[in-house]
Backbone as ProteinMPNN parsed JSONL, in Angstrom:
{"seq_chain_A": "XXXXXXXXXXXXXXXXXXXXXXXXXXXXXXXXXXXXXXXXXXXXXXXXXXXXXXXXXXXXXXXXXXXXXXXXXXXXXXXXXXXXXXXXXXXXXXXXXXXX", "coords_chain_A": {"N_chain_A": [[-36.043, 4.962, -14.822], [-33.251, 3.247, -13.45], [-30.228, 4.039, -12.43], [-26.892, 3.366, -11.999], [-24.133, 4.582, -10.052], [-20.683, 4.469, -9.872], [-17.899, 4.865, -8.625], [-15.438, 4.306, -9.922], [-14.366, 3.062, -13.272], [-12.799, 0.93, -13.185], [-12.178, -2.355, -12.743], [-13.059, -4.302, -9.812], [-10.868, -5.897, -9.755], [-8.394, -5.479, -10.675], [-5.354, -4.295, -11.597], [-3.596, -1.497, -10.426], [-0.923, 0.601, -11.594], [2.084, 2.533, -11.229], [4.666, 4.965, -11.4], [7.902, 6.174, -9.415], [10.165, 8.247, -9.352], [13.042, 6.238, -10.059], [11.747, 3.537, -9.906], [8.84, 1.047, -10.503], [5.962, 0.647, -9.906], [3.394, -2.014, -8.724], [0.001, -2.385, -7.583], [-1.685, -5.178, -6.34], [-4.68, -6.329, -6.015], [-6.238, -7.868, -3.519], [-7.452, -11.002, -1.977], [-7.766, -10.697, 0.702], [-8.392, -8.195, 1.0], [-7.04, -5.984, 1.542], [-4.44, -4.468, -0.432], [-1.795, -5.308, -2.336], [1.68, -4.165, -2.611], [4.288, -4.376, -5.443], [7.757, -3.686, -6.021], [9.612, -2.4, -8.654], [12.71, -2.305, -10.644], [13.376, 0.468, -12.517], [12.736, -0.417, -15.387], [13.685, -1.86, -18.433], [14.479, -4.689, -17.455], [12.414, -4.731, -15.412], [10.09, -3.797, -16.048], [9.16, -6.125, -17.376], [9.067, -8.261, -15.695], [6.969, -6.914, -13.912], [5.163, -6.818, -15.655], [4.535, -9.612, -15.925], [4.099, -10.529, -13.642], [1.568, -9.371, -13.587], [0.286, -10.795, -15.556], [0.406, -13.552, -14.03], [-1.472, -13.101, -12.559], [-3.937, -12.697, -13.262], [-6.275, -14.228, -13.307], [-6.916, -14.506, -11.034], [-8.804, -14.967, -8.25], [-11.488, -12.699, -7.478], [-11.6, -10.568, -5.022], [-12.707, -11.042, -1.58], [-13.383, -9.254, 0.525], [-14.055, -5.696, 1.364], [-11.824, -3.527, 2.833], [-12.671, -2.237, 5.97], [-12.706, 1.392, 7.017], [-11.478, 1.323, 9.559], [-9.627, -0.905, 9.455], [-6.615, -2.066, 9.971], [-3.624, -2.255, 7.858], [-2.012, -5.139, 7.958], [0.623, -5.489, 8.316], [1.541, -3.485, 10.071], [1.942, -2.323, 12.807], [0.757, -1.316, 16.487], [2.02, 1.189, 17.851], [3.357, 1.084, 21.438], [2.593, 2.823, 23.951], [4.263, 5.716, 24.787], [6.046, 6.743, 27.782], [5.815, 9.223, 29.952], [8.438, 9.933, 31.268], [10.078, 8.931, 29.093], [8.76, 10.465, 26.853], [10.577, 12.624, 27.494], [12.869, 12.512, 27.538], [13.217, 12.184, 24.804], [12.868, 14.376, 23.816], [15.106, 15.823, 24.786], [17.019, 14.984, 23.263], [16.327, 15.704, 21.04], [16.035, 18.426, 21.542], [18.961, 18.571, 21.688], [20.223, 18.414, 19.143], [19.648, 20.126, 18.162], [16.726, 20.303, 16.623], [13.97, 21.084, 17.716]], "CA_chain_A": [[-34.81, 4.279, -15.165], [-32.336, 3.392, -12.364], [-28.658, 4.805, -12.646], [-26.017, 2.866, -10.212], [-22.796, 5.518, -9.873], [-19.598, 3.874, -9.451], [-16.548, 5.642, -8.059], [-14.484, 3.956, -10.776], [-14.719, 2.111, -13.942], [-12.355, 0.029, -13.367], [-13.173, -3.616, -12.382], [-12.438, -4.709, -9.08], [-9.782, -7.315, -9.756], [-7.651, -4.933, -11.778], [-4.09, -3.726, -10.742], [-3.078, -0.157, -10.741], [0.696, 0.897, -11.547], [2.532, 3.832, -10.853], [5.938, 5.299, -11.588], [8.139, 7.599, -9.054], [11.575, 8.266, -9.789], [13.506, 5.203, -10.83], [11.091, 2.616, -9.291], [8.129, 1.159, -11.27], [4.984, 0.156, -8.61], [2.152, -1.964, -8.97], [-0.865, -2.836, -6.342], [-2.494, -5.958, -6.704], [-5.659, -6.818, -5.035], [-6.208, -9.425, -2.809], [-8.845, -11.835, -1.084], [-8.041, -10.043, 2.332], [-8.945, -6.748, 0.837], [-5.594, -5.255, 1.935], [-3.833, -4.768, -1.299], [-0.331, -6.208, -1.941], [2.541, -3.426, -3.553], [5.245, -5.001, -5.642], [8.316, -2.629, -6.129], [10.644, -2.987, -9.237], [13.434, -0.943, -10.78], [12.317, 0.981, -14.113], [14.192, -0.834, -16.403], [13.254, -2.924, -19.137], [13.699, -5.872, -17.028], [11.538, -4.155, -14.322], [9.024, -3.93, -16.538], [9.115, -7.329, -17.955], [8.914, -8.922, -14.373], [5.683, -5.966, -13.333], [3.694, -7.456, -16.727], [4.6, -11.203, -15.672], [2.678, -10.916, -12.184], [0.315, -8.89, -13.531], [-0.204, -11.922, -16.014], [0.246, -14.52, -13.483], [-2.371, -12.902, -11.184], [-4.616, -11.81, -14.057], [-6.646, -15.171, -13.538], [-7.087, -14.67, -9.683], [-10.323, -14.888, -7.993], [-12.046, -11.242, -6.892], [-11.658, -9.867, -3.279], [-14.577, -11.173, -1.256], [-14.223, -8.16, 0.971], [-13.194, -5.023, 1.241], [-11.343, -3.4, 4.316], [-12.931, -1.044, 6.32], [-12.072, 2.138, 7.163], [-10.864, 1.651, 10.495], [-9.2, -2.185, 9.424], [-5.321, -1.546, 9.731], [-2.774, -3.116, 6.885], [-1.652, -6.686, 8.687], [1.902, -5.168, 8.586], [1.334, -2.111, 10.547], [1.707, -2.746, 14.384], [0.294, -0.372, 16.784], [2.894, 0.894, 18.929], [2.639, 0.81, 22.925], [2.659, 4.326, 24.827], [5.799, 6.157, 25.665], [5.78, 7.196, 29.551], [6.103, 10.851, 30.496], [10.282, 9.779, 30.942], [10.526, 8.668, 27.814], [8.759, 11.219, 26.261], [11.154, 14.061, 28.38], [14.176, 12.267, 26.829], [13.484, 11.963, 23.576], [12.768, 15.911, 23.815], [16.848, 16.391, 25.265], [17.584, 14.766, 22.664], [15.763, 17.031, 19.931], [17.021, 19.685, 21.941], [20.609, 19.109, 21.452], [20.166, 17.985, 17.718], [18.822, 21.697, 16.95], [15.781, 20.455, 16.107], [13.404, 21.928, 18.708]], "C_chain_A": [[-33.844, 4.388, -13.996], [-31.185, 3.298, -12.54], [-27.899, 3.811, -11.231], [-24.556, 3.764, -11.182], [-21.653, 4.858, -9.46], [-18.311, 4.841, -9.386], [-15.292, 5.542, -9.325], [-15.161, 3.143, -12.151], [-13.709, 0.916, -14.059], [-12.644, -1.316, -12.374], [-12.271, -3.721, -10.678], [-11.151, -5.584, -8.285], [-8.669, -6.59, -10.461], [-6.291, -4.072, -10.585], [-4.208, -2.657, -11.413], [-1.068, -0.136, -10.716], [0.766, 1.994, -11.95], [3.998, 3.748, -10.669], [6.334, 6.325, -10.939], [9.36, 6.847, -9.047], [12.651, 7.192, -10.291], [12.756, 3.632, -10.228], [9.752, 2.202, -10.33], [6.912, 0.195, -9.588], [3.953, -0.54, -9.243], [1.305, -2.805, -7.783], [-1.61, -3.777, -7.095], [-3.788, -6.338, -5.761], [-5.672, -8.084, -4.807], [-7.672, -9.689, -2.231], [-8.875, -11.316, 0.037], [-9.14, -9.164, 2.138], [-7.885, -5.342, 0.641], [-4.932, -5.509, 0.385], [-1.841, -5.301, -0.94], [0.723, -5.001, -2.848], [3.613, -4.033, -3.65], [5.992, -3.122, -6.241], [9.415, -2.91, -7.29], [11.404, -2.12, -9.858], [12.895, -0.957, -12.458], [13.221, 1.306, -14.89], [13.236, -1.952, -17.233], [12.512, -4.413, -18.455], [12.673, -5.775, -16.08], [10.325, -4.434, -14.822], [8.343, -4.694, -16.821], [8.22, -8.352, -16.888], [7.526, -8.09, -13.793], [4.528, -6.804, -14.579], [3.746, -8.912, -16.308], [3.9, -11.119, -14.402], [1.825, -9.784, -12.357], [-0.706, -10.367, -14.743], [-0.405, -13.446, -15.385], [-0.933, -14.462, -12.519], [-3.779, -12.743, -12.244], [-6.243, -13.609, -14.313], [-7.484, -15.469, -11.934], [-8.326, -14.246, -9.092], [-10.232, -13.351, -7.181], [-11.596, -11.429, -5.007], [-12.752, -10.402, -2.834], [-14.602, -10.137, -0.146], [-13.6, -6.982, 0.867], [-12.394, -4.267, 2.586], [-12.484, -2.249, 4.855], [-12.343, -0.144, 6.608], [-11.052, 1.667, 8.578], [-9.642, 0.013, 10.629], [-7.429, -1.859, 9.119], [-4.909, -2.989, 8.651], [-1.788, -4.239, 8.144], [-0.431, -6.714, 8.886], [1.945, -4.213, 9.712], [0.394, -2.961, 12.238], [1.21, -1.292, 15.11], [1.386, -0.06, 17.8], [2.649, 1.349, 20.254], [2.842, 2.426, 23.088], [3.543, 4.38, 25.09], [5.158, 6.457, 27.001], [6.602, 8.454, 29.064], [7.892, 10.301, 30.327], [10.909, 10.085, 29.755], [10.582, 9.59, 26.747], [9.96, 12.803, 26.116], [12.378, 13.552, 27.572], [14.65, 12.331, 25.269], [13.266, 13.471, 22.969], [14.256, 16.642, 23.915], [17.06, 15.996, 24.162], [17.754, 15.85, 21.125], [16.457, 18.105, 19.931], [18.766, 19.662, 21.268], [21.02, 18.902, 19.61], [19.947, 19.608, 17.163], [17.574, 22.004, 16.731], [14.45, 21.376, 16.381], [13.778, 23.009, 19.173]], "O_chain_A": [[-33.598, 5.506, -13.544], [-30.899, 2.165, -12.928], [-28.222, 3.648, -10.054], [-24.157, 3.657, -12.341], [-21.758, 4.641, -8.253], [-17.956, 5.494, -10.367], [-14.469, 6.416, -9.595], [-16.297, 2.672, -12.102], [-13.815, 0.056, -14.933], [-13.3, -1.204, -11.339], [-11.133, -3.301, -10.466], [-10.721, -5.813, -7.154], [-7.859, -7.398, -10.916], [-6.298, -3.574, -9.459], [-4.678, -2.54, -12.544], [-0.269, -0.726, -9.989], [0.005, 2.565, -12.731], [4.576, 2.86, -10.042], [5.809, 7.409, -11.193], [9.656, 5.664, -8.882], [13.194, 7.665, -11.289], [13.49, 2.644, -10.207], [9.528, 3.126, -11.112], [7.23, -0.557, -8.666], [3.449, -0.012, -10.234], [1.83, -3.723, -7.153], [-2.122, -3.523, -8.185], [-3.518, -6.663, -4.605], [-5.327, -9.071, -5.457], [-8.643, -8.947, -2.08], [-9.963, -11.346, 0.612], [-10.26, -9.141, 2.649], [-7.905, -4.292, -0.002], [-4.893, -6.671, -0.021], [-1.102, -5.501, 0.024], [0.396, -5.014, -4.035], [4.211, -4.396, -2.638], [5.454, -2.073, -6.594], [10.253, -3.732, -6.922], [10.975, -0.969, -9.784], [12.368, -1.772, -13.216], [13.984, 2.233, -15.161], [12.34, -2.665, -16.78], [11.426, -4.99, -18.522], [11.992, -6.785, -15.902], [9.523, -5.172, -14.249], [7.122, -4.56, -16.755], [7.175, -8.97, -17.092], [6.891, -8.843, -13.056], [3.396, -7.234, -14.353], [2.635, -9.43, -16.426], [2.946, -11.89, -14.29], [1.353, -9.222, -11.368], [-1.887, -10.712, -14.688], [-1.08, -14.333, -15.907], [-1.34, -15.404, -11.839], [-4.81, -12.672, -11.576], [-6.907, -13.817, -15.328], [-8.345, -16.318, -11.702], [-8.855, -13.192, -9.445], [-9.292, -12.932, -6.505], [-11.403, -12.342, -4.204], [-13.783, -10.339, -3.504], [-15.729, -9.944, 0.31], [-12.52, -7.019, 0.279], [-12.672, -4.946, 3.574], [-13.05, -1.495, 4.063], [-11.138, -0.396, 6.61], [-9.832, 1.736, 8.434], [-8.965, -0.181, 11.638], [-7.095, -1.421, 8.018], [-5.419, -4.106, 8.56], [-1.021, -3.827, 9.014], [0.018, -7.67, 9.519], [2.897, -4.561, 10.409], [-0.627, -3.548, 12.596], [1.245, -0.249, 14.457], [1.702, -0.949, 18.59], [1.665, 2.083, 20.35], [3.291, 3.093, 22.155], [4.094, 3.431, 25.649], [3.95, 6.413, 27.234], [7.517, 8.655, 28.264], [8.442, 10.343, 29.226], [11.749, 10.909, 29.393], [11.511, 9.793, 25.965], [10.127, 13.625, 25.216], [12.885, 14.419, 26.861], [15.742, 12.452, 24.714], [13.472, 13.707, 21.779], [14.567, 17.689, 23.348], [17.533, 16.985, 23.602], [18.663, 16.406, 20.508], [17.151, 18.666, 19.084], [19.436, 20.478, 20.635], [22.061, 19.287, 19.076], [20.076, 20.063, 16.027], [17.085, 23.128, 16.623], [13.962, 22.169, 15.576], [13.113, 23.57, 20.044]]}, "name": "protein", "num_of_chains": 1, "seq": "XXXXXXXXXXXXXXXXXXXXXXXXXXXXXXXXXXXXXXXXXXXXXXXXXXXXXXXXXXXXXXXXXXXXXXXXXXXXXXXXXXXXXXXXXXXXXXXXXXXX"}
C-alpha cells in the first residue's frame, strides 16, 4: 500500500489568517507563487472586508508554481555594496549615538 505524506492538510489554494495586536492578517496565494499579505484593523469592519477577499478570491485558479528557495519576494531589492568609507562612517555615527 503506498502512503504519500503531506506537510499540510490544507489545500493549496487556501488562505491562512493571523492576528497580532490590533491588526487582523491574511496571505493569499498567488499564480507567481509569492504570496500576497493583506493588512486590516481588527475591528468588525476589518473583519468584514478580510472575509470579502477571502470570498472574492475563493474562486481563483491554483498556483502553477511554487517559489524556490533561493527566488526572492518581487518587492525585495537587493541592495548594492557599501565601500570601506561608507562603512567607516556609518560606524562614527553609531559611535556617537552610544550604540557601539
Amino acid at each position: 500500500m503506498g502512503a504519500i505524506v503531506a506537510s499540510t492538510a490544507r489545500p493549496h489554494t487556501a488562505a491562512i489568517a493571523w492576528v497580532q495586536d490590533d491588526r487582523l492578517f491574511v496571505e493569499l496565494p498567488t499564480k507567481s507563487g509569492v504570496p500576497y499579505v493583506c493588512s486590516y484593523k481588527r475591528t468588525l469592519e476589518g473583519l468584514t472586508a478580510a472575509l470579502n477577499i477571502l470570498i472574492e478570491n475563493s474562486d481563483a485558479a491554483p498556483p502553477t508554481t511554487r517559489p524556490s528557495v533561493a527566488q526572492a519576494h518581487p518587492t525585495v531589492r537587493k541592495v548594492a555594496s557599501f565601500s570601506e568609507d561608507q562603512r567607516k562612517g556609518v560606524r562614527t555615527i553609531l559611535k556617537k549615538m552610544g550604540i557601539t
